[in-house]
Each structure stands twice: as structure tokens, then as C-alpha cells.
C-alpha positions as CSV (number, residue, x, y, z in Angstrom):
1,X,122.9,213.1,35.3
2,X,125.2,212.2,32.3
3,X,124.4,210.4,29.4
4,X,124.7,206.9,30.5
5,X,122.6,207.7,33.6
6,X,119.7,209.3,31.5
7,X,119.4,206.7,28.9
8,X,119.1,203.7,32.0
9,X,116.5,206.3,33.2
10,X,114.6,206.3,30.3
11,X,114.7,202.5,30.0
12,X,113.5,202.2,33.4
13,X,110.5,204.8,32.6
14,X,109.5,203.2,29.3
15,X,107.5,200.3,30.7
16,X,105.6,202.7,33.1
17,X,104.6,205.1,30.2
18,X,103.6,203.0,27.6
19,X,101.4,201.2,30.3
20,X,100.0,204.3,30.8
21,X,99.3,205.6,27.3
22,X,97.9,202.4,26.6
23,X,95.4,202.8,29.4
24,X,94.8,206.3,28.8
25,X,94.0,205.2,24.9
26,X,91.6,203.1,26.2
27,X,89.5,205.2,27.9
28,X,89.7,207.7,25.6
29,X,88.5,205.2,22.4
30,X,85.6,204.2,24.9
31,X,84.6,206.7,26.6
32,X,81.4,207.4,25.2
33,X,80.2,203.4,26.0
34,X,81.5,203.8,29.9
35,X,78.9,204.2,32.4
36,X,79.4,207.2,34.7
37,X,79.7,205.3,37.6
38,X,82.3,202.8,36.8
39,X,82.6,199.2,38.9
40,X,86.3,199.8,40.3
41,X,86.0,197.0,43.0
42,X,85.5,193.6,43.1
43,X,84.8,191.0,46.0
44,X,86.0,187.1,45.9
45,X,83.1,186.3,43.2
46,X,84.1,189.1,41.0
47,X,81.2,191.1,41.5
48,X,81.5,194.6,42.0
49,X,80.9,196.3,45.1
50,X,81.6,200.0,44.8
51,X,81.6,202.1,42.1
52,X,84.4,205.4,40.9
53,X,83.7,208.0,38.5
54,X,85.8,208.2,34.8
55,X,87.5,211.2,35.7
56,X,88.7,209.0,39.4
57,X,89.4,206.3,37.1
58,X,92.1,208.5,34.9
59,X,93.3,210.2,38.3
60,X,94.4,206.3,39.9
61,X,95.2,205.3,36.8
62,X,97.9,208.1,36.3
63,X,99.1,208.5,39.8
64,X,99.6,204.4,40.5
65,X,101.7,204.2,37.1
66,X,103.3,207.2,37.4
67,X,104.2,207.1,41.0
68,X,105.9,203.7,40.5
69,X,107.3,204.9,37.4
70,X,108.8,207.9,39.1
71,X,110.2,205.5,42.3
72,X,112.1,203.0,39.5
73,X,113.7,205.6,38.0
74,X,115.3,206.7,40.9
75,X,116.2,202.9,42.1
76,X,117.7,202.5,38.3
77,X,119.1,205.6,37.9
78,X,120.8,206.4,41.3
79,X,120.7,203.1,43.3
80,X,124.4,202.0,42.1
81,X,123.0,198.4,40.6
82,X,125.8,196.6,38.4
83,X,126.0,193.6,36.3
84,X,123.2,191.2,36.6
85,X,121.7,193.2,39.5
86,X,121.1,196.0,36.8
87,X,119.6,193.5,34.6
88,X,117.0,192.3,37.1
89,X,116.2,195.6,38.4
90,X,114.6,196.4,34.5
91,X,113.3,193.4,34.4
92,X,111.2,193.9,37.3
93,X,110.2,197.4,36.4
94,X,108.4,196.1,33.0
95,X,107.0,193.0,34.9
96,X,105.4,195.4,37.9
97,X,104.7,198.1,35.1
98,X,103.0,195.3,32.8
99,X,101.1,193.7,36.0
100,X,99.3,197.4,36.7
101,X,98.5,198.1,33.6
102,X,97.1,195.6,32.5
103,X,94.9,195.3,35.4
104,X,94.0,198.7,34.9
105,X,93.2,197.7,31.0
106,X,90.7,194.9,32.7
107,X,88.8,197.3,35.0
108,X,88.2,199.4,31.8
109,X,87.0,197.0,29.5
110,X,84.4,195.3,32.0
111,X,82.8,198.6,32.3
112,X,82.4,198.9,28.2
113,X,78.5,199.2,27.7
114,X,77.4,198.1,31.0
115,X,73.8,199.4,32.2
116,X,73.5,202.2,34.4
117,X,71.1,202.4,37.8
118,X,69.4,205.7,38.5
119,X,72.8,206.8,39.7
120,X,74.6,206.0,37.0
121,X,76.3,203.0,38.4
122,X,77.3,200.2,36.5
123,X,74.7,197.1,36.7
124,X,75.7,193.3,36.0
125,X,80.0,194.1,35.7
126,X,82.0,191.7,36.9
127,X,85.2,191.0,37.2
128,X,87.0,187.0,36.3
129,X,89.3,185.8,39.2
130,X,91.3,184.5,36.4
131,X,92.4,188.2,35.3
132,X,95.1,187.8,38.4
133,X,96.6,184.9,36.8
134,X,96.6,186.6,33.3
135,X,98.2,189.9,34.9
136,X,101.3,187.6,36.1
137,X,101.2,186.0,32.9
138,X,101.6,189.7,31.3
139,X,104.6,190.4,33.7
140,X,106.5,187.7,32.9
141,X,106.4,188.5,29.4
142,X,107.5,192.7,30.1
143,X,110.0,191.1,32.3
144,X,111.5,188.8,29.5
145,X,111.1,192.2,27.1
146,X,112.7,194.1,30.2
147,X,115.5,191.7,29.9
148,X,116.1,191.7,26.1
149,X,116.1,195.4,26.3
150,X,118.5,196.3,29.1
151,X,121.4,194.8,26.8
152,X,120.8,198.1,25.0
153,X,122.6,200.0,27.1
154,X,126.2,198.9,28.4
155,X,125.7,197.8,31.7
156,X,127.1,199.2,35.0
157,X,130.3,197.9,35.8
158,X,130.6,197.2,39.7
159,X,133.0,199.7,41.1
160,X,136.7,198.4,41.9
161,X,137.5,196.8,45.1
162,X,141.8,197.8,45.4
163,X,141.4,200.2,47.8
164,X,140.1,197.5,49.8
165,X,142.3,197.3,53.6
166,X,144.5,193.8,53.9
167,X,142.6,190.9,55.8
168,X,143.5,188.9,58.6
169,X,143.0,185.1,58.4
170,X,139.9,185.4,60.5
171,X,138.3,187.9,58.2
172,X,138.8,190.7,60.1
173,X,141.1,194.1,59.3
174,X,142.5,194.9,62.4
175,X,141.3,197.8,65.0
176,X,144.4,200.2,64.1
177,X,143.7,200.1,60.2
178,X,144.3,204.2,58.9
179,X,144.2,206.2,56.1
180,X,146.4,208.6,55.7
181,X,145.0,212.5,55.3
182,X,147.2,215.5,55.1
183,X,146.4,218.8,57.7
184,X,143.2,220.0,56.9
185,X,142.5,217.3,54.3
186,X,138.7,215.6,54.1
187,X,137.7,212.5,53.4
188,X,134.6,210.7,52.7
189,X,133.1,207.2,51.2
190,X,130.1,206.3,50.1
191,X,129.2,202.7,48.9
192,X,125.8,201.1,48.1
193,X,124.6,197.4,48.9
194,X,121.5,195.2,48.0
195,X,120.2,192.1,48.1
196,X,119.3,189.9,44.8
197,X,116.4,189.1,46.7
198,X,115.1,191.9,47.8
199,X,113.9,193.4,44.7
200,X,111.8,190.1,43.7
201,X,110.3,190.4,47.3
202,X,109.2,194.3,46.5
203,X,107.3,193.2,43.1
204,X,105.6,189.9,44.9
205,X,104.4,192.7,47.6
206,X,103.3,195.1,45.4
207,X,101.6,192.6,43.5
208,X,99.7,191.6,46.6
209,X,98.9,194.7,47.7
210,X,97.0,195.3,44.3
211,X,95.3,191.8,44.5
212,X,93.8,193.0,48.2
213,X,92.6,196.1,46.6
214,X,90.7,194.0,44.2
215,X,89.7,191.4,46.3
216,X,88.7,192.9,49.8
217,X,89.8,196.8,49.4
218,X,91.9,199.6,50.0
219,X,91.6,199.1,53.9
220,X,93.8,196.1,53.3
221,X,96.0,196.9,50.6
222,X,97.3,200.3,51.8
223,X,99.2,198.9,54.4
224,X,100.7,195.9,51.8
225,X,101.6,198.4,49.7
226,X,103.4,200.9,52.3
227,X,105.2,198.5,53.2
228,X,106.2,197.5,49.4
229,X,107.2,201.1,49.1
230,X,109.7,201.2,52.0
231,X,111.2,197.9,51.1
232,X,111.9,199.6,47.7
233,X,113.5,202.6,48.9
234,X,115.9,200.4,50.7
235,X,116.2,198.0,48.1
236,X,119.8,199.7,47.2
237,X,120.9,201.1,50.6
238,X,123.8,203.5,50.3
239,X,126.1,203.5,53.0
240,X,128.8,207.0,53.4
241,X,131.3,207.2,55.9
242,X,132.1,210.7,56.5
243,X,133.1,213.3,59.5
244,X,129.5,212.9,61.0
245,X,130.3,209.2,61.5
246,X,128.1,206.1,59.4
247,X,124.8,207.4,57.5
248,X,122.1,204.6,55.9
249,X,119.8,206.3,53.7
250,X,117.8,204.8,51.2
251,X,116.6,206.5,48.2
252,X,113.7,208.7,49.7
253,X,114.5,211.3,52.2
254,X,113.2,209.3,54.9
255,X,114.0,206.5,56.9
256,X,117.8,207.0,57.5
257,X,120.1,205.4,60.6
258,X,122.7,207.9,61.5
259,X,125.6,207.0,63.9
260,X,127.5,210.4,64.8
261,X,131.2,210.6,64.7
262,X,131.0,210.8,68.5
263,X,129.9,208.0,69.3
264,X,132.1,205.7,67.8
265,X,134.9,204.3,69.5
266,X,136.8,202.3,67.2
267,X,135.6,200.0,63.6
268,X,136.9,197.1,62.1
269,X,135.7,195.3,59.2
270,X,134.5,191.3,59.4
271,X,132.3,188.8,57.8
272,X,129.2,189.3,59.4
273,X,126.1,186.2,59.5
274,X,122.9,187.9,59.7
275,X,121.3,185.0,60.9
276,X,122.9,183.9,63.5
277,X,124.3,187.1,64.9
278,X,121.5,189.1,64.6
279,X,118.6,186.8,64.1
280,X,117.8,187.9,60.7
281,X,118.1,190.4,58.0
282,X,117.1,194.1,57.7
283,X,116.8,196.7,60.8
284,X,118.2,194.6,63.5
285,X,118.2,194.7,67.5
286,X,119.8,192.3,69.6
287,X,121.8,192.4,73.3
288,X,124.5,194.3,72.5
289,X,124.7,195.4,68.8
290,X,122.7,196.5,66.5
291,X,123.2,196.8,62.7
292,X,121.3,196.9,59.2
293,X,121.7,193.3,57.9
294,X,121.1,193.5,53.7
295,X,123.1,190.0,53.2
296,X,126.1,188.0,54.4
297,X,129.2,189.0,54.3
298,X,132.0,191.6,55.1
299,X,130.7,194.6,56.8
300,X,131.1,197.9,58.7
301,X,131.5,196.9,62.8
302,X,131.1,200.2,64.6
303,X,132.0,199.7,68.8
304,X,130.2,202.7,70.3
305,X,130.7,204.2,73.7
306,X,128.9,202.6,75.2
307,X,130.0,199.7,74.6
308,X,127.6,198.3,72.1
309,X,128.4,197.6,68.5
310,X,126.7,199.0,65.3
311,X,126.9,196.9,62.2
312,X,126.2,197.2,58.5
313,X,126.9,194.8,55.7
314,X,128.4,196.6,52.8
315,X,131.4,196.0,50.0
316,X,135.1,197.6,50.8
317,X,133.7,197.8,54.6
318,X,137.4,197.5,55.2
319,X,138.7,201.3,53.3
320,X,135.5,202.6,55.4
321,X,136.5,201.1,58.8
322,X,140.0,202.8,58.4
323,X,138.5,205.8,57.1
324,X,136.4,206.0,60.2
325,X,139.4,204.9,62.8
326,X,141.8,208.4,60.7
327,X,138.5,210.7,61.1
328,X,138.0,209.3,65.2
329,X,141.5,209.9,65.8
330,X,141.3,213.8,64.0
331,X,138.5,214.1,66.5
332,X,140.6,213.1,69.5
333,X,143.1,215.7,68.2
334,X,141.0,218.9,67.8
335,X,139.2,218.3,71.0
């Protein structure tokens, strides 16, 4: 990671830390006035309905911040955002970072001198509905902060676009597009895409998912907040193009899309209209093709052997189709 990177990874971790030592300073000024039982969740009235020890409290505290600390830093760091896509990706770190922890802060302070039952429980703690709406109030502000202090650091420049293939009128680079690689010379490209949209969509759901846990419980905001998770990971797809065909991979291990070298047939680069094409936008499956739809616009447009087409939007689709068409017909060759 060179010096650039680690200083945009350090802005992105700031929010997240802070949160947390604020949290952590918290509980460890008030300590002493907790109850050992502390109220940890709430039902629609605010009233508390089950109860987590101080140490739990520091455990959920840490991993929750931490966890989505840890997850940003990768997006910011490695998930090739430029310009005002940079920007917003800060800015929603310190809003989601501002969000949890202030919540966090909440839980805390209703507990602070509560009375205990026989088991230590907290009695009469409850929890104002109104907390939410001061919690989104707190993340706009980090986010306007988040904003202010992304200028800091110069921001990424999106990559250059020349080695981009010549277009027909239509759109489209034609079939018999090539690169041109010596004997024995390899090739690769690798390219990442997003959607502006995307990223407000992950903070909204992550957001919700905390709300549930408040509101009705971990039952129902687990599953919010998986799927929060995985539409972070993808928030910044990176696209390669290499001699074991089209990879998708986000920025966690797992889920990737893989189309083998073998498979393909021929590619060609076009606009592409999610919509009405494929009926809509992420992993899509229609008669006929398939394809990972991030936004409109030119894209990758695989035709496998079976007669079916493979599709992802991306930037420079075109220098990739032709790179895939040289590495199909070096395949031909050796075999």
C-alpha cells in the first residue's frame, strides 16, 4: 500500500475509531453507576425487553464499529473510487460511523444509575423513539465533516480511457477487435465499476438493520444487515479479463462470477440498458444471457458456447473485449 493509499485508509478508519473511543470512554467514566444487567433492547414504546451484561456491551460495541470500520477501509482503500465517487464514499463512512455510535452512546447513558432487580437487571430504562431521528441527525453532520475532510487528501484521479477500442455508430466495437501480443507474451486487464447509488442504498440498509435490532430484535435485523454487507462488498465490483476468461469479484473473498476462457466464443463491447434488457440491475437472469448489471452503459458482451451471452457493465469494455477475442484466438492455436 503506498503512501497515498494509507493516508485515504486512515481517513476512512478515523470516523470508526473515534466512534469507538468515545464509546469506550463512556463506559469507562460510568462504569461504576451501570447496572450489571444492562437494558440493550428496546420494543416500539421504548421499553426494554432483554437485558446484556457490561462486558457484552464492550464486546458489540467493539466488533459492530470495528467490523464496519475494517470493511470501509478496504472499499476506500482498494475499491478504485475517483473523483466525486471518492468523496461520497468518506462521506458515508463518517455518516454510518456517526449513526452507530452514537446509538451505542444512547444505550449507555439510559443505563446510568438505573435500579437493579434481584438479578441485576436494569428496572424502569427506557429508550426515546426519537434517539432514531437524532442518530440520522448525527450522520448527516459526520457526513458533512466526512466531506470537508476528504479534500485533505488529493483525490483519485479516474484512470485514462485511450486505450479504449474505436466505436461503431451503433455503439458497438466490432467482433474481430485484437490486441496485438508477441509469442509467449501475457496479457491481462482489470477495471472496477460502481454505481453512485449504490453506496447510499448500503448506509440506508445498514441503518435499518440497526433500527430492527432496536425495535423488534436481532431475529430481524441479521438478515437486513447481511444483506447490507454483501451489497457493500460489491459496491465497487472489479472486473479482470485474463487467460481464465471474465472474473467479478467484489472486495471479500466471496461471492465471485467466473466465466472460463473456454467458454467464450467471441466478445464485443456495446451500450448495454439494464432495464430493459435484463429487467433490472445487479445479478441478472433472463432467456438467453445473463450478465451483472451495476449501471447503464458500455459493457463487456461475452457470446458463450452455447449460445448464450454473458454481460457486465464496466468502463474500457472495449480494450477488454479485444483482449478477450487475442487470448480466445491463442487458445484456438495451442489446442
Amino acid at each position: 500500500m503506498n503512501r497515498k493509499n494509507t493516508g485515504r485508509a486512515a481517513l476512512a478508519a478515523l470516523p470508526f475509531l473515534l466512534a469507538l473511543a468515545a464509546d469506550l470512554i463512556l463506559f469507562a467514566t460510568r462504569r461504576d453507576r451501570l447496572p450489571a444487567q444492562l437494558a440493550s433492547h428496546f420494543v416500539g414504546n421504548g421499553r426494554a425487553d432483554d437485558y446484556a451484561g457490561r462486558t457484552s456491551y464492550v464486546v458489540i460495541t467493539t466488533v459492530l464499529l470495528v467490523g464496519t470500520g475494517v470493511l470501509w477501509v478496504l472499499m476506500t482503500a482498494r475499491g478504485g473510487f475517483h473523483g466525486r465517487g471518492y468523496r461520497r464514499v468518506v462521506a458515508c463512512g463518517y455518516a454510518v460511523a456517526g449513526f452507530l455510535g452514537y446509538l451505542m452512546a444512547v444505550v449507555l447513558l439510559v443505563n446510568v444509575d438505573a435500579a437493579e432487580d434481584a438479578q441485576g437487571r436494569a428496572q424502569d430504562v427506557s429508550f426515546p423513539m426519537w434517539q432514531l431521528a437524532a442518530a440520522l441527525g448525527v450522520a448527516a453532520l459526520a457526513s458533512g465533516l466526512g466531506l470537508l475532510l476528504a479534500a485533505v487528501l488529493p483525490v483519485p484521479e479516474e484512470p485514462s480511457a485511450d486505450g479504449q477500442a474505436d466505436r461503431q455508430a451503433d455503439g458497438t466495437t466490432a467482433g474481430g477487435e485484437r490486441i496485438a501480443l508477441a509469442a509467449g507474451e501475457v496479457a491481462g486487464w482489470a477495471r472496477s465499476t460502481g454505481n453512485r447509488w449504490l453506496l447510499p442504498a448500503v448506509a440506508l440498509t445498514c441503518a435499518g438493520a440497526v433500527a430492527l435490532l432496536f425495535a423488534v430484535g436481532w431475529s430481524a435485523a441479521v438478515p437486513v444487515l447481511l444483506v447490507g454487507l454483501l451489497l457493500l462488498s460489491f459496491a465497487r465490483p472489479n472486473v479482470a479479463v485474463d487467460r481464465r476468461g471474465i472474473t467479478v469479484s467484489g472486495m471479500l473473498p466471496w461471492p465471485r462470477v467466473r466465466v472460463p476462457l473456454d467458454r467464450i466464443e467471441t466478445a464485443a463491447s456495446r451500450d448495454i440498458k439494464p432495464l430493459t434488457e435484463y429487467g433490472g440491475w445487479g445479478y441478472r437472469i433472463r432467456p438467453g444471457r445473463t450478465g451483472i448489471m451495476i449501471r447503464s452503459g458500455e459493457g463487456i458482451v461475452a457470446r458463450l458456447a452455447d449460445g448464450r451471452d454473458f454481460a457486465v457493465t464496466v468502463d474500457d469494455s472495449a480494450t477488454a473485449a479485444a483482449l478477450l477475442n487475442t487470448l480466445i484466438d491463442q487458445r484456438r492455436t495451442e489446442h
